[in-house]
VEXSEFI-506195 format. One record per residue: residue number from 1; residue in one letter; chain; x, y, z of N, C-alpha, C, O in turn. Coordinates in Angstrom, 1 decimal. Each point is the difference from the previous one (the first is absolute). Example, Ala and Ser with C-alpha at 12.3 -4.5 7.8 and 13.67 -1.06 7.14 Angstrom:
num|residuo|cadena|n.px|n.py|n.pz|ca.px|ca.py|ca.pz|c.px|c.py|c.pz|o.px|o.py|o.pz
1|a|A|13.2|-5.7|7.8|-0.9|1.2|0.0|0.9|1.2|0.0|1.0|0.0|0.7
2|s|A|-1.4|1.1|-1.4|0.9|1.1|0.0|-0.8|1.1|0.8|0.5|1.1|0.1
//
This chain:
num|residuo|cadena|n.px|n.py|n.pz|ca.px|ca.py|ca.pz|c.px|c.py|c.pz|o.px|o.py|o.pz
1|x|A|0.8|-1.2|0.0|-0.8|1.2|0.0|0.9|1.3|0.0|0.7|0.3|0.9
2|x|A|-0.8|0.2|-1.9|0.6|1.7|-0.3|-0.7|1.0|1.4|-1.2|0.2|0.1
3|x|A|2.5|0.3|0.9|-1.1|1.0|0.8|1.1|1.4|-0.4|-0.2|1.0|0.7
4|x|A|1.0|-1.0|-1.6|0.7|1.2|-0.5|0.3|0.0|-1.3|0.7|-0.9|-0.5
5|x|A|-1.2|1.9|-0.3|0.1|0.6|-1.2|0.7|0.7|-0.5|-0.8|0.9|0.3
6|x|A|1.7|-0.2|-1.0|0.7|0.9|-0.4|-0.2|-0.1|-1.3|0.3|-1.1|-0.5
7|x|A|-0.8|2.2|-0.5|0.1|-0.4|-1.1|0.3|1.4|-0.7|-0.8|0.8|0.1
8|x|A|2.3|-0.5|-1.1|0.6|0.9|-0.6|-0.7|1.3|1.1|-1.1|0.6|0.1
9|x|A|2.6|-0.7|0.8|-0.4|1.1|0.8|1.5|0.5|-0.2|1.1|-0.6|-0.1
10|x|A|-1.6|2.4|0.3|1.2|0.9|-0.2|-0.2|0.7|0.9|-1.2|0.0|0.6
11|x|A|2.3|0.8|-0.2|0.4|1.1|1.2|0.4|1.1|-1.1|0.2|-0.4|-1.1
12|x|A|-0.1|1.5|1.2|0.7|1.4|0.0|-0.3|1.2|0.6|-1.2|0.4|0.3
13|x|A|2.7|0.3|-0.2|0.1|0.9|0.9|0.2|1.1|-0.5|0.7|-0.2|-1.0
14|x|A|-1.1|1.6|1.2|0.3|1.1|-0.6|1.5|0.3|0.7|0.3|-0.4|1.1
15|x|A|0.7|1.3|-2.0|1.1|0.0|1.1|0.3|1.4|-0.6|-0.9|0.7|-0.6
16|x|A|1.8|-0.4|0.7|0.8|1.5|-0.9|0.3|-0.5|-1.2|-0.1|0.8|-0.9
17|x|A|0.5|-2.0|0.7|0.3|-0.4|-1.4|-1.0|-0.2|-1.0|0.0|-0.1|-1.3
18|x|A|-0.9|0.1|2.1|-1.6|-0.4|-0.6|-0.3|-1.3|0.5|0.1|-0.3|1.2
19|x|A|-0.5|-0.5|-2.1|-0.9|-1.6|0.7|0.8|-1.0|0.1|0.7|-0.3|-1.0
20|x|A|-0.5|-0.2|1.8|0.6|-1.3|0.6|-0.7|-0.8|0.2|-0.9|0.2|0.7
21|x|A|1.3|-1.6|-1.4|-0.6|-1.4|-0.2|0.5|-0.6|0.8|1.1|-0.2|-0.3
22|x|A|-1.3|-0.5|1.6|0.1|-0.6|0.8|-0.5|-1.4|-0.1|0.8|-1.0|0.1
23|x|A|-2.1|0.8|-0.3|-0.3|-1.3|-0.6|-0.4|-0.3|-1.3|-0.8|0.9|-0.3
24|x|A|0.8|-1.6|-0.5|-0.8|-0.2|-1.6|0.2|-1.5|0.2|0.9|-0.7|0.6
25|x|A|-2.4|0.3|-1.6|-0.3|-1.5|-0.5|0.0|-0.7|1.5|0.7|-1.0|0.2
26|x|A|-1.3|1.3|0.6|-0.1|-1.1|1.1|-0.9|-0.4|0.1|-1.0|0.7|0.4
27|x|A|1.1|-2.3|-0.7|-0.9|-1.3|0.0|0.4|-0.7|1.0|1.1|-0.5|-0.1
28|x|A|-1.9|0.3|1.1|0.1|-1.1|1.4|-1.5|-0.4|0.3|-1.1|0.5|-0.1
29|x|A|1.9|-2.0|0.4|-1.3|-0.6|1.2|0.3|-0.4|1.1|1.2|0.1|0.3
30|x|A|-2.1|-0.7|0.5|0.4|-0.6|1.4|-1.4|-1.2|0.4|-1.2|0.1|0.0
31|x|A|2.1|-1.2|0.3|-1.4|-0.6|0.2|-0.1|-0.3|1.7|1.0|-0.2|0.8
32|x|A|-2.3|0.1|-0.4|0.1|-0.4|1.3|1.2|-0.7|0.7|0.9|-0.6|-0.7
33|x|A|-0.7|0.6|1.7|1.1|-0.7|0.7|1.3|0.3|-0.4|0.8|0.1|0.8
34|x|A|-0.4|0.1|-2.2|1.4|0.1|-0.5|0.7|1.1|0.5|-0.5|1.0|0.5
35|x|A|2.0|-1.1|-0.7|0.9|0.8|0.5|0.7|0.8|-1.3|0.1|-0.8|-0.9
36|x|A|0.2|1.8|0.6|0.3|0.6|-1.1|0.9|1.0|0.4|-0.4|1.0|0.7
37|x|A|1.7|-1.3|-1.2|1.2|0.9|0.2|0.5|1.2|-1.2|0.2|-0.1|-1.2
38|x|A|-0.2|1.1|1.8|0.6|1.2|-1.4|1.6|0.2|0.6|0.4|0.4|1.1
39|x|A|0.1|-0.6|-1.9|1.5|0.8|-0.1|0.8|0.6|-0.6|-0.5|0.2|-1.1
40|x|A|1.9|0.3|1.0|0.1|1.1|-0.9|0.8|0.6|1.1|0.0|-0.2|1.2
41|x|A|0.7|1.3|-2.2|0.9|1.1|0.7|-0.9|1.2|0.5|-1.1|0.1|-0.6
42|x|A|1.6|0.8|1.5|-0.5|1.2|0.3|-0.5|0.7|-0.9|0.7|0.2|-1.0
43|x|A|-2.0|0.3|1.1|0.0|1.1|-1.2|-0.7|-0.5|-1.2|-0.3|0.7|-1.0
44|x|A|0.0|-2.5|1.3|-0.7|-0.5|-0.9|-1.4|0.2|-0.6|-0.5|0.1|-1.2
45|x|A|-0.1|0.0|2.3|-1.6|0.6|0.3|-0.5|-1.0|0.8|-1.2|-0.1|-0.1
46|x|A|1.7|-1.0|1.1|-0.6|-1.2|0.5|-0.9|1.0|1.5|-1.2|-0.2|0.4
47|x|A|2.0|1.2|0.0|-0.9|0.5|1.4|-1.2|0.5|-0.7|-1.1|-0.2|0.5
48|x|A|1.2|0.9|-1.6|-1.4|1.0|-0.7|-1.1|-1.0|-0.8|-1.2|0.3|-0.1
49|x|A|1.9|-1.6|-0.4|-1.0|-1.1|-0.1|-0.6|-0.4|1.0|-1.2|0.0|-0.1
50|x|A|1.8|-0.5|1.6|-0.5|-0.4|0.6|-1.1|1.0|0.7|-1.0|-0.7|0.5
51|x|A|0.9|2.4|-0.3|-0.5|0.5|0.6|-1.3|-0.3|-1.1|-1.1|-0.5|0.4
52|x|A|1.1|0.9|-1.7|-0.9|-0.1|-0.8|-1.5|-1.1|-0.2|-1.2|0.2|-0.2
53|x|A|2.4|-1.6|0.6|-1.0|-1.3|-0.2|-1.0|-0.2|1.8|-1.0|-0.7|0.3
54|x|A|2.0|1.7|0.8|-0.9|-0.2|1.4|-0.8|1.0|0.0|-0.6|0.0|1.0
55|x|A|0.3|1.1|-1.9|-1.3|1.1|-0.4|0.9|1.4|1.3|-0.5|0.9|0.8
56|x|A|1.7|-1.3|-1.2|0.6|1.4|1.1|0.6|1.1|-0.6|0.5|1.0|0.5
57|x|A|-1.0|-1.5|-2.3|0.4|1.1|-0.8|-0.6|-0.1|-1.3|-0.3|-1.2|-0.3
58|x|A|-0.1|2.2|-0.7|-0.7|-0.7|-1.3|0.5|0.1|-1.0|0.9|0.9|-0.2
59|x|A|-1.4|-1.7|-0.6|1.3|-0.1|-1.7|-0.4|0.9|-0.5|-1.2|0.3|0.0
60|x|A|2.3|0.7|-0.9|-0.7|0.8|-1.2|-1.5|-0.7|-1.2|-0.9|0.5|-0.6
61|x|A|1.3|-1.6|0.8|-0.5|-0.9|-1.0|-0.2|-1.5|0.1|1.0|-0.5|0.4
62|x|A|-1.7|-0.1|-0.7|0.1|-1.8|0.3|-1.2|-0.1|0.7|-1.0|0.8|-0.1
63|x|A|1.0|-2.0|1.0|-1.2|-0.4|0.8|0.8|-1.0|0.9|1.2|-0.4|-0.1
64|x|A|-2.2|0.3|1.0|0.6|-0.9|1.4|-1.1|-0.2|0.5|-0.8|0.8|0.4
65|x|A|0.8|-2.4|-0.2|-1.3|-1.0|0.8|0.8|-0.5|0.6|0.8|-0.7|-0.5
66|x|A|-1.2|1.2|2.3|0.2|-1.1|1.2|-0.9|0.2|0.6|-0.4|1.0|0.6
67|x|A|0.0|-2.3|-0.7|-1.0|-0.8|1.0|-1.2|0.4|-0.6|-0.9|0.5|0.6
68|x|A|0.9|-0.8|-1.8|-1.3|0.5|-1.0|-0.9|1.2|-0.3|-1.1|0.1|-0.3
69|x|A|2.8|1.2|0.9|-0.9|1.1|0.1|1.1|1.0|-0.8|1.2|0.0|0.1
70|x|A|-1.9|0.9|-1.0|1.2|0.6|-0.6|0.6|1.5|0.4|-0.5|1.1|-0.4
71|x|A|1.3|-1.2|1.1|1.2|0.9|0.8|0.0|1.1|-0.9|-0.3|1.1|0.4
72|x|A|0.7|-1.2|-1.8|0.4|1.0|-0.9|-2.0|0.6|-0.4|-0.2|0.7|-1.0
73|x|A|-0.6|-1.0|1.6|-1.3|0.8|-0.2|-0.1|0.6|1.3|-0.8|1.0|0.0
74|x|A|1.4|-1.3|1.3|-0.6|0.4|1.1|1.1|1.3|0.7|1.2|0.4|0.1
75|x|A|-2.4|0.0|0.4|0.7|1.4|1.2|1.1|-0.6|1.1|0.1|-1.1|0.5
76|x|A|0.5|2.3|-0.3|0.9|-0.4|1.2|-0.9|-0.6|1.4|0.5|-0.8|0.7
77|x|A|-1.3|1.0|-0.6|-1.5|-0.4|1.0|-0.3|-1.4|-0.3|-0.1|-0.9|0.9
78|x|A|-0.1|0.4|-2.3|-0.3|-0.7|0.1|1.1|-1.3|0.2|-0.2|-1.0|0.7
79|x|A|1.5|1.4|-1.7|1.4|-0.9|0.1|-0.2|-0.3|1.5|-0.6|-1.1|0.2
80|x|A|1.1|1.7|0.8|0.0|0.3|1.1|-1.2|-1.1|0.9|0.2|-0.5|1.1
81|x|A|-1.0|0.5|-1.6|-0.9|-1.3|0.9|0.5|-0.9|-0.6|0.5|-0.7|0.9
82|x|A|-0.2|0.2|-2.0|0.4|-1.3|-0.4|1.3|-0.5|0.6|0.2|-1.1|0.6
83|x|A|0.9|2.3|-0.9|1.2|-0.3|1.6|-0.1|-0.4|0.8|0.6|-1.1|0.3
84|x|A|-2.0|2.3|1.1|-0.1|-0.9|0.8|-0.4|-1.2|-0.1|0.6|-0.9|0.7
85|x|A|-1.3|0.6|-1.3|-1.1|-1.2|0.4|0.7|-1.1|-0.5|-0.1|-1.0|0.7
86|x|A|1.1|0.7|-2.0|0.4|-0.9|-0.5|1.4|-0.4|-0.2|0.4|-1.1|-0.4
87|x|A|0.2|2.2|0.8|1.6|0.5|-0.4|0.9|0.2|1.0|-0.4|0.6|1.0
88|x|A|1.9|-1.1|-1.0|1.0|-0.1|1.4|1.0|0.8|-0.7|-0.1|0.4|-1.1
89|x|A|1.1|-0.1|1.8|1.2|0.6|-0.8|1.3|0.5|1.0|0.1|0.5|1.1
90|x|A|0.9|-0.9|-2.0|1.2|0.2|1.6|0.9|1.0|-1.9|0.1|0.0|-1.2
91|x|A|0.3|0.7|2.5|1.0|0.7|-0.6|1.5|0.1|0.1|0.3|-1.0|0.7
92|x|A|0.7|1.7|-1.1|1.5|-0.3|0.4|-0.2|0.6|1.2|0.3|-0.4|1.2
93|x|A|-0.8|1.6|-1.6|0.1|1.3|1.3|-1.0|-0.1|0.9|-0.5|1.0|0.5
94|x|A|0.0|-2.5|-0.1|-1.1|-0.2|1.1|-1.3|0.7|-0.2|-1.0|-0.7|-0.3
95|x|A|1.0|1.7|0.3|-1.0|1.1|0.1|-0.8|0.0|0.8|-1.2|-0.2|-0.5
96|x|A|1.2|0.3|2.1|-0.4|-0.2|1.1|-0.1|1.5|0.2|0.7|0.9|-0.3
97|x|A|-2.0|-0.9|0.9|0.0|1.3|0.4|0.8|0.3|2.0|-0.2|-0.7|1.0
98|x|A|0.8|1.9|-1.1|0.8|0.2|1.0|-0.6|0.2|1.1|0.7|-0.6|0.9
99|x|A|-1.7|1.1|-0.4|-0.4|0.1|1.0|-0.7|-1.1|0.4|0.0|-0.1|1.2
100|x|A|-0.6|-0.7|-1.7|-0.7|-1.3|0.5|1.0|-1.1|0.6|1.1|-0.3|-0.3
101|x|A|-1.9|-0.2|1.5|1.4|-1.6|0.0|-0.2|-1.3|-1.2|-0.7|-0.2|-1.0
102|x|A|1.7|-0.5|1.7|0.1|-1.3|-1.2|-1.6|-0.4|-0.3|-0.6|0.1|-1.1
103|x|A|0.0|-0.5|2.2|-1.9|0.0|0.0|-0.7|0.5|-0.1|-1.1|-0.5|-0.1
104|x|A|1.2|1.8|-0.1|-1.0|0.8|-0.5|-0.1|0.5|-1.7|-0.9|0.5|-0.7
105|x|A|2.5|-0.9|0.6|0.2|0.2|-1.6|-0.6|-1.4|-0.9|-0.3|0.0|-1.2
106|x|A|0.2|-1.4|2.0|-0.4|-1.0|-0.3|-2.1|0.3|0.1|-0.9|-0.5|-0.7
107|x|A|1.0|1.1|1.5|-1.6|0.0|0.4|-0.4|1.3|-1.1|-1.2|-0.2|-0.3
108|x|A|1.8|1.2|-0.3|-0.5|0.8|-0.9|-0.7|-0.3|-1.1|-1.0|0.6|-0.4
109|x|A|1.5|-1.9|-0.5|-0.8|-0.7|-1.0|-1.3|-0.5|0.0|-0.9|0.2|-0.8
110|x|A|0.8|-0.8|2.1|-1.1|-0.7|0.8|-1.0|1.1|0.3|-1.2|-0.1|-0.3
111|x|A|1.9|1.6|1.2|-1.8|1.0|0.6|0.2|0.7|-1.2|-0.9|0.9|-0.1
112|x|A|1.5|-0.9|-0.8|-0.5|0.8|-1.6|-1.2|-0.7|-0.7|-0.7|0.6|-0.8
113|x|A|0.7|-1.9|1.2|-1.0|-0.8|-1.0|-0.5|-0.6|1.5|0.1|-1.2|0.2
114|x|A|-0.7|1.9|0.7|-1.1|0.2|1.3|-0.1|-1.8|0.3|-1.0|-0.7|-0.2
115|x|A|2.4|0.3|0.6|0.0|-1.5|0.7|0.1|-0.1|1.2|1.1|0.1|0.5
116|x|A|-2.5|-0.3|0.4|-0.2|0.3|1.5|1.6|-0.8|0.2|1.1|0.5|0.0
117|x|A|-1.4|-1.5|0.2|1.6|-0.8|0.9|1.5|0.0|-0.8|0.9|-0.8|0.0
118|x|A|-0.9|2.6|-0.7|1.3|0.2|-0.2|1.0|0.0|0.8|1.1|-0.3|-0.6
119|x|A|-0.9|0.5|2.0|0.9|-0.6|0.9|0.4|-1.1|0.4|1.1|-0.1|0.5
120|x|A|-1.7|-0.7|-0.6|0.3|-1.6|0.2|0.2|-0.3|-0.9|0.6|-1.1|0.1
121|x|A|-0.9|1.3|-1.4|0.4|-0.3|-1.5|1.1|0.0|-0.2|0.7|-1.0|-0.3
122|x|A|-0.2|2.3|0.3|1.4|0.9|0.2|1.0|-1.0|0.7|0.9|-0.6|-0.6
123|x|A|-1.3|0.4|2.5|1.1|-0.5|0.3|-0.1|-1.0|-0.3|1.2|-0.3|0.0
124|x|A|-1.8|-0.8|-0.3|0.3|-1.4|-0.7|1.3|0.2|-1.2|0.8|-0.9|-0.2
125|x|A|-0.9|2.0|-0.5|0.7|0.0|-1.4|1.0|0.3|0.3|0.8|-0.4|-0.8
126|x|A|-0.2|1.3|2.0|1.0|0.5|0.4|0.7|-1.8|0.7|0.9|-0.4|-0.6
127|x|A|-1.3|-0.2|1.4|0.3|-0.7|0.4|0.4|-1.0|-0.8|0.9|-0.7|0.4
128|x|A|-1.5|0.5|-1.8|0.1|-0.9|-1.1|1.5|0.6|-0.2|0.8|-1.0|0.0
129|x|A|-0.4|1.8|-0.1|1.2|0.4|-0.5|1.1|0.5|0.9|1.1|0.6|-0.3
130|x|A|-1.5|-1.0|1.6|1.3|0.1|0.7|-0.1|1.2|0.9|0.9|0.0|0.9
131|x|A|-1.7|0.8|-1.0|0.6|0.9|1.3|-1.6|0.7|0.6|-0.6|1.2|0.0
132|x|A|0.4|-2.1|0.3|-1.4|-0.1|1.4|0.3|0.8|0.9|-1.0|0.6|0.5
133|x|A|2.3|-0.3|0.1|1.3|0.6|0.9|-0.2|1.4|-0.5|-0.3|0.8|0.9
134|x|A|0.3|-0.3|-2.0|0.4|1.0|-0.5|-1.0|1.0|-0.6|0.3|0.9|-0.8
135|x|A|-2.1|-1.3|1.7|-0.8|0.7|-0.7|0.0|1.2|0.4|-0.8|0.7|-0.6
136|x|A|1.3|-0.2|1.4|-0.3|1.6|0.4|1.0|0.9|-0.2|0.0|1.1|0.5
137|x|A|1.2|-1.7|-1.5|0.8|0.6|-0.2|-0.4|0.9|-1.4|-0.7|-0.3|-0.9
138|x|A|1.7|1.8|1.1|-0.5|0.5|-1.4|1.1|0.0|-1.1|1.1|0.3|0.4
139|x|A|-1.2|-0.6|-1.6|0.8|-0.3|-0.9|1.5|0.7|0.2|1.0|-0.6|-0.3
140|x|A|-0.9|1.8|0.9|1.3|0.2|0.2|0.6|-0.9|1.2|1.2|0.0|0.3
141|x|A|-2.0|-0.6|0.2|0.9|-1.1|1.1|0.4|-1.1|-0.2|0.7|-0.6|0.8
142|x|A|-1.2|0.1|-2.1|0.0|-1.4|-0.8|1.5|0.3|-1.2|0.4|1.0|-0.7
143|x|A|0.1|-2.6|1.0|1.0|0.1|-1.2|-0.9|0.0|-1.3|-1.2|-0.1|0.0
144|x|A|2.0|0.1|-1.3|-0.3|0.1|-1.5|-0.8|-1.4|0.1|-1.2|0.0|-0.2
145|x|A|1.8|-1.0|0.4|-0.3|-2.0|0.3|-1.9|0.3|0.4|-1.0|-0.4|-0.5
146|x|A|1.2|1.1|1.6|-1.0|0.6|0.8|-1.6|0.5|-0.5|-1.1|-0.4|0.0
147|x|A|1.7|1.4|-0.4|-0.9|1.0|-0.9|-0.3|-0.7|-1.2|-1.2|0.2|-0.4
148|x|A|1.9|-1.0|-0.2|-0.8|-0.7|-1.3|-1.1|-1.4|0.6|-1.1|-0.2|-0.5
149|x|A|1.6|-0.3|1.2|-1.2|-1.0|0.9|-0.7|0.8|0.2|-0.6|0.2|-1.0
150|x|A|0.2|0.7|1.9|-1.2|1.1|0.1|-0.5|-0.3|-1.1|-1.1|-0.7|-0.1
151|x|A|1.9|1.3|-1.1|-0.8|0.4|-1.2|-0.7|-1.0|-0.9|-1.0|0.2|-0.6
152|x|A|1.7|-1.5|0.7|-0.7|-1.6|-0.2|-1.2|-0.1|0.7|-1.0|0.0|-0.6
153|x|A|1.2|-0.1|1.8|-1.7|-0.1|0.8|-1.0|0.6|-0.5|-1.0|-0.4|-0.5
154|x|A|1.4|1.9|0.8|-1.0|1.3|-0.8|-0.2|-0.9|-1.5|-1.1|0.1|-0.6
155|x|A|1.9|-0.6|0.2|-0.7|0.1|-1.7|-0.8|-1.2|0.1|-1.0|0.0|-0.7
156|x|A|1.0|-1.3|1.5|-0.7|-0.6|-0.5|-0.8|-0.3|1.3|-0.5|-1.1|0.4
157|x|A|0.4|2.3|0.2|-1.1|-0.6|1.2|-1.4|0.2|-0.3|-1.0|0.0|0.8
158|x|A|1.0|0.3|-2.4|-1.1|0.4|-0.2|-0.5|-1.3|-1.3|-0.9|0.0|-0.8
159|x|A|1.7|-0.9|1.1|-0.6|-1.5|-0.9|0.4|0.7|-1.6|-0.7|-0.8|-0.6
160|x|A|1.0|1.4|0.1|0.5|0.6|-1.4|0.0|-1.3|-0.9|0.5|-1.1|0.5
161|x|A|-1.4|1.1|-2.2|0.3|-0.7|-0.6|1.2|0.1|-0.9|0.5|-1.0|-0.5
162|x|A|-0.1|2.5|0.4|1.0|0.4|-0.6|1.4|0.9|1.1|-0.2|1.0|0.7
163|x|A|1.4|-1.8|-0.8|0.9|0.7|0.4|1.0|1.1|-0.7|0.2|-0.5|-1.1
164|x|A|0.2|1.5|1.3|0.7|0.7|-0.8|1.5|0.3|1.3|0.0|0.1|1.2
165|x|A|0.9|-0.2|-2.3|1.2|0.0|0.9|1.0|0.7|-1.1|0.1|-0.4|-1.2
166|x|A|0.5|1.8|1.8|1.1|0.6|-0.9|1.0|-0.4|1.0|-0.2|0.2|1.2
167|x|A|1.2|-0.7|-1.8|1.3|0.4|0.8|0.4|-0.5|1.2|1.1|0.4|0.5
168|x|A|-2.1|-1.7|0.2|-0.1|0.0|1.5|1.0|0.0|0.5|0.1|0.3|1.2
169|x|A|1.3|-0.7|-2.2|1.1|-0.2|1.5|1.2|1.4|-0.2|1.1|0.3|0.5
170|x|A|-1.9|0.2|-1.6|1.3|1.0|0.0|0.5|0.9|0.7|0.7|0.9|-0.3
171|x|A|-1.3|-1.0|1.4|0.3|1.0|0.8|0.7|-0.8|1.1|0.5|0.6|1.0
172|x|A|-0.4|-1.9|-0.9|1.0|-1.0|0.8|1.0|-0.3|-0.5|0.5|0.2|-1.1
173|x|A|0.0|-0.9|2.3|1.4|-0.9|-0.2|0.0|-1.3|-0.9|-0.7|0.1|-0.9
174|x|A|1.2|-0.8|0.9|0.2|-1.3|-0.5|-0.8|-0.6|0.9|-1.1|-0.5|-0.5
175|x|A|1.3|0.4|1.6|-0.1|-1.3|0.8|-1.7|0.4|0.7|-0.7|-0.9|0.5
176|x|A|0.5|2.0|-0.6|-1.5|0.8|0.5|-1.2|-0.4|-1.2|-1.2|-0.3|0.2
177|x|A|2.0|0.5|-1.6|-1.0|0.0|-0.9|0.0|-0.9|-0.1|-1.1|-0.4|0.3
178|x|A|2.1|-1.2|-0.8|-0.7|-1.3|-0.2|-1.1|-0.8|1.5|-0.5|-1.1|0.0
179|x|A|0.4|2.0|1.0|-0.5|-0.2|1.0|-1.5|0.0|0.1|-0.8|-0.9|0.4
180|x|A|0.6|2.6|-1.1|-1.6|0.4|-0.6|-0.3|-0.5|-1.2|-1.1|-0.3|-0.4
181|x|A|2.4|0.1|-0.3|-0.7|-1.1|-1.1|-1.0|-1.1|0.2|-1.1|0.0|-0.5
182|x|A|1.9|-1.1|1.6|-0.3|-0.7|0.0|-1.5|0.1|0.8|-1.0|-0.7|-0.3
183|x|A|1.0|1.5|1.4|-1.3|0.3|0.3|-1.1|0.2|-0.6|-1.2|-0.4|0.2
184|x|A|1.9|1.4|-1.4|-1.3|0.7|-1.2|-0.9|-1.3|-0.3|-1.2|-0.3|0.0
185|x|A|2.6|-0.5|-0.5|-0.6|-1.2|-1.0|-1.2|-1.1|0.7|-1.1|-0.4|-0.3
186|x|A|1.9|0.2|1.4|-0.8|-0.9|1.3|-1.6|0.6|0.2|-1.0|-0.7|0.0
187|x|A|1.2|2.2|0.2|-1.4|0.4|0.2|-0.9|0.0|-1.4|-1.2|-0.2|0.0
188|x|A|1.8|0.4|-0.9|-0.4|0.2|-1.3|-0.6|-1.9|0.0|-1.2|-0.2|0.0
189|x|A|2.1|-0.9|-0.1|-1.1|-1.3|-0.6|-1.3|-0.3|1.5|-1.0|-0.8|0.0
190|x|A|1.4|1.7|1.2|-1.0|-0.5|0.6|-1.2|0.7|-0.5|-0.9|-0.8|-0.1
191|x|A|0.6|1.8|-0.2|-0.6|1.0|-0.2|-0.8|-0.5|-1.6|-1.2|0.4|-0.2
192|x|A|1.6|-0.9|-0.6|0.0|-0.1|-1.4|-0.2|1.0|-0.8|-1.0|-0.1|-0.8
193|x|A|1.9|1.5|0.7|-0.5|1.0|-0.9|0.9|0.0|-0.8|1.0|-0.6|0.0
194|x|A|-1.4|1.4|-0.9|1.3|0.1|-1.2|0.8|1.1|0.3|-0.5|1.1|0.5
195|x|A|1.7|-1.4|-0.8|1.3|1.5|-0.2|0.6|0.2|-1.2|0.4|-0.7|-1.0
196|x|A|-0.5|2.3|1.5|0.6|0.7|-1.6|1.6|0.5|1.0|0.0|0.9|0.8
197|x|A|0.8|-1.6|-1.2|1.3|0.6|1.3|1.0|1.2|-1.0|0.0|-0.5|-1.2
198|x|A|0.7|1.4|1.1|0.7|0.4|-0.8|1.4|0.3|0.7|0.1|0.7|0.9
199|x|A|0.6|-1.2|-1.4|1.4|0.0|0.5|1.3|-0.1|-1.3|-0.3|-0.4|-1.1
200|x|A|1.6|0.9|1.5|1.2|-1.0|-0.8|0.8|-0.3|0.6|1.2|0.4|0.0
201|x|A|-1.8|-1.4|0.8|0.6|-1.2|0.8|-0.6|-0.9|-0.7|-1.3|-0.1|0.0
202|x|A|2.3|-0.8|-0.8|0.1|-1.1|-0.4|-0.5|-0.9|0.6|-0.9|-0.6|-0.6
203|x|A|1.4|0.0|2.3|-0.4|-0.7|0.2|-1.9|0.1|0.6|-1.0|-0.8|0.0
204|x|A|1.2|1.9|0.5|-1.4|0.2|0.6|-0.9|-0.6|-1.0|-0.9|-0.8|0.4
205|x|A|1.1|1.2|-1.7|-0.8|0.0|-1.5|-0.5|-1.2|0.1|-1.2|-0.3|0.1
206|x|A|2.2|-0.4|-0.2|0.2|-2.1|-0.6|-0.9|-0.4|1.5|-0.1|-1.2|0.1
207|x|A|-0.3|1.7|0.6|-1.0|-1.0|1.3|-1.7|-0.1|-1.0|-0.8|-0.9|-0.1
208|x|A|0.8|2.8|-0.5|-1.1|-0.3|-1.0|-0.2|-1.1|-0.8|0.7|-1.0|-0.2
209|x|A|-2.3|1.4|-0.2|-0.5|-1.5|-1.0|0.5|0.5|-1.5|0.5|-0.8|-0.7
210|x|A|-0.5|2.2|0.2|0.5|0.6|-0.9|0.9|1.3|-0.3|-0.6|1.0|-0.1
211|x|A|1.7|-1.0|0.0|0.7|1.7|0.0|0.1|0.6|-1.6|0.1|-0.6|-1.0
212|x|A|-0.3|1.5|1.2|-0.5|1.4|-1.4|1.0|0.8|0.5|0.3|0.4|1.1
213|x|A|0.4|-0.4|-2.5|1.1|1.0|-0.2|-0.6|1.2|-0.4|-1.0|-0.1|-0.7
214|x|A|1.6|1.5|1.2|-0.5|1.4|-0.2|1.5|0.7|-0.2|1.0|0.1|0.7
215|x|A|-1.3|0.2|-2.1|1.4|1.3|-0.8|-0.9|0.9|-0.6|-1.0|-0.2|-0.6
216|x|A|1.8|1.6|1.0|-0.6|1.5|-0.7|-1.6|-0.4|-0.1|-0.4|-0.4|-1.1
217|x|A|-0.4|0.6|2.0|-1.4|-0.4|0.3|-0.8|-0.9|-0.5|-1.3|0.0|0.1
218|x|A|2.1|-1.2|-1.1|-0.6|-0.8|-0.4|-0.1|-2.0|0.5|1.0|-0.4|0.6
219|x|A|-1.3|0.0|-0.7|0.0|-1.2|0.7|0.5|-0.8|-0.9|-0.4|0.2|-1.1
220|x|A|1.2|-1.0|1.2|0.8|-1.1|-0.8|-0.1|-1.3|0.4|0.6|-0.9|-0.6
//
């Protein structure tokens, strides 16, 4: 079953030089459960695809169906419920908000979409991932290792059929990131959703079911 669409979708940007093509000709699918890797050098367009296909940004042109609703027809209002309701996402840069603790940034997914037992929700997921210890701490008290578990719980404490992951370890070590890797993945087959992961880590890529090469905004 197809729950992601991409079909000849382009990006551009006005700049001083005039228009900048960031993406052209992008054709993607995703089917339930699968894992789907983008890689490529900096600068390729894999972060501006991926923002594109989770409805966190819209194409100059193209179309996009996830979860049988089309992103490239809908308002920021409407993108935006389908995130919450269906959609997880970890980032390189965490994106935790600072003033909340480890649990309350896990519980913000949950009282946005009005889930009475968002606190006990929360700390089960925190606990799933290791630091049950560490819920009242606020992101500047947590290592990097730290802050991306947060950000794991938060994305899938909300049962997500679709995962979106840019970059998850690049903001770690060696020995930190094959660590959340292997968590991502663990929570990822319990869960059964599909991921769109974008990285150029090689090895990260190859745990996927498929990797898509991306040069000068095109997919190879």
């Amino acid at each position: 079953m197809t729950i992601l669409q991409a079909t000849d979708l382009r990006k551009e940007v006005s700049s001083a030089d005039g228009t900048l093509t960031i993406l052209k000709d992008i054709n993607l699918s995703l089917n339930a459960g699968e894992a789907v890797a983008v890689i490529g050098p900096s600068g390729s367009g894999k972060s501006t695809l991926l923002a594109l296909l989770a409805g966190l940004d819209s194409p100059t042109s193209g179309e996009i169906h996830l979860l049988d609703q089309p992103l490239h027809q809908l308002d920021e209002d409407g993108r935006a419920a389908i995130r919450a309701a269906q959609v997880g996402f970890v980032f390189q840069s965490f994106q935790l908000l600072p003033g909340l603790t480890a649990l309350e940034n896990v519980m913000l997914p949950l009282e946005l979409s009005a889930i009475s037992d968002a606190k006990a929700l929360a700390t089960q997921q925190l606990d799933q991932v290791g630091l049950a210890a560490r819920q009242k701490h606020l992101p500047s008290q947590l290592s990097g290792g730290e802050q991306q578990r947060v950000a794991l719980a938060r994305a899938f404490v909300t049962n997500p059929r679709v995962l979106f992951a840019d970059e998850p370890t690049g903001n770690l070590d060696r020995a930190t990131g094959d660590a959340v890797v292997e968590l991502m993945f663990t929570m990822r087959a319990e869960n059964g959703c599909a991921l769109v992961l974008v990285t150029h880590d090689q090895r990260l890529a190859e745990q996927c079911d498929r990797v898509l090469n991306m040069h000068e905004g095109q997919l190879q």
